[in-house]
N, C-alpha and C positions, 0 to 999 in steps of 0.2 A: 627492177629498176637498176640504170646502167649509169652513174654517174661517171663526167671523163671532164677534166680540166681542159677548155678548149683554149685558153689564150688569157692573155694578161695587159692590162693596159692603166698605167700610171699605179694608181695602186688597190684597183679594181681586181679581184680574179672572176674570171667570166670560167662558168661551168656550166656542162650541160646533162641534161638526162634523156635517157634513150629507154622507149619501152612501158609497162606500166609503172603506175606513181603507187606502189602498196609494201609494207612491212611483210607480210604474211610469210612471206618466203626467207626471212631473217630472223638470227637470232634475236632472245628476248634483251632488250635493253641495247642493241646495236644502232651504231650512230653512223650512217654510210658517209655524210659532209664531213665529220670529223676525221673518219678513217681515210677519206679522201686529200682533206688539208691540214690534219692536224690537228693537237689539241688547242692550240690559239686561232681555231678556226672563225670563234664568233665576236672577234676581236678586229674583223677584217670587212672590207668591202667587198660584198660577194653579188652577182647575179646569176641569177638560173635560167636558162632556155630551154622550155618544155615545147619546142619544136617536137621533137620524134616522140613527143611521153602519146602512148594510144590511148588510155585510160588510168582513170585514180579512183581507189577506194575507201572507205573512209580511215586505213590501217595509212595510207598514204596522205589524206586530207592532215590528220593527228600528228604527223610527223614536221609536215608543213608549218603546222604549228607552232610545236615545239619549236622547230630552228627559228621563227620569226622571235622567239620568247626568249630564246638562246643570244640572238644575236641583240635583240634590247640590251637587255642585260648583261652582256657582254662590251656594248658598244660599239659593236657593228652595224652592218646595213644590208641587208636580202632584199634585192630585188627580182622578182620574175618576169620571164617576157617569151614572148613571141608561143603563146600560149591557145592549141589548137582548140577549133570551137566547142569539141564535144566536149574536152578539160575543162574550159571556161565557164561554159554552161554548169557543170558542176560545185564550179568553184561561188558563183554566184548562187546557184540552189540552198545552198550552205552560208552564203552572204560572208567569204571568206575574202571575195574580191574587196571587202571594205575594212579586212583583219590583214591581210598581207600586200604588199603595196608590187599594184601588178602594171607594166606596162608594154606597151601595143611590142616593140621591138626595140636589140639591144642600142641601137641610139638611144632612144626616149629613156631607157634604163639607164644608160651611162649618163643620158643628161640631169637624172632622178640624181644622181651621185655627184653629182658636180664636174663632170666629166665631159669634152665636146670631144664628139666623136671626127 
């Protein structure tokens, strides 16, 4: 999993992930969103574009998680978007699409945030 800050808009940071969506390959207890923006990361208005993501496993679905539980409780806002079939289809197998708030592409997402693109 390759996360990379693509861009920024009002006070949205748009990120994206490239490759699979799994822990496995990570130390224990590592936070890649954190280490990406910081420790006031889930304090922020964040979207994820899982455009390039190939596949997610359930060390990956967990993690999802977490950050949606993070950013509650933090007071932020994760949005996902633009999120490829075979991912999707997993994401709903798991009935995650109804746990983390997913939408078609980053418009619809920034509009999710109050955002006109």
């Amino acid at each position: 999993m390759d996360l990379s800050v693509i861009g920024y808009q009002n006070n949205v940071v748009q990120v994206a992930c490239r490759g699979q969506i799994t822990q496995t390959k990570l130390l224990p207890n590592a936070d890649p969103l954190r280490e990406l923006l910081g420790p006031n990361c889930y304090t922020q208005q964040v979207t994820l574009d899982l455009e390039k993501s190939t596949f997610i496993d359930s060390s990956g679905l967990g993690w999802l998680a977490v950050c949606q539980k993070r950013f509650t409780q933090g007071g932020g806002k994760f949005v996902l978007h633009s999120i490829p079939p075979l991912v999707m289809q997993v994401l709903q197998l798991v009935r995650f699409d109804s746990i983390l708030t997913v939408r078609k592409d980053l418009a619809m997402a920034l509009s999710t945030l109050g955002i006109s693109s």
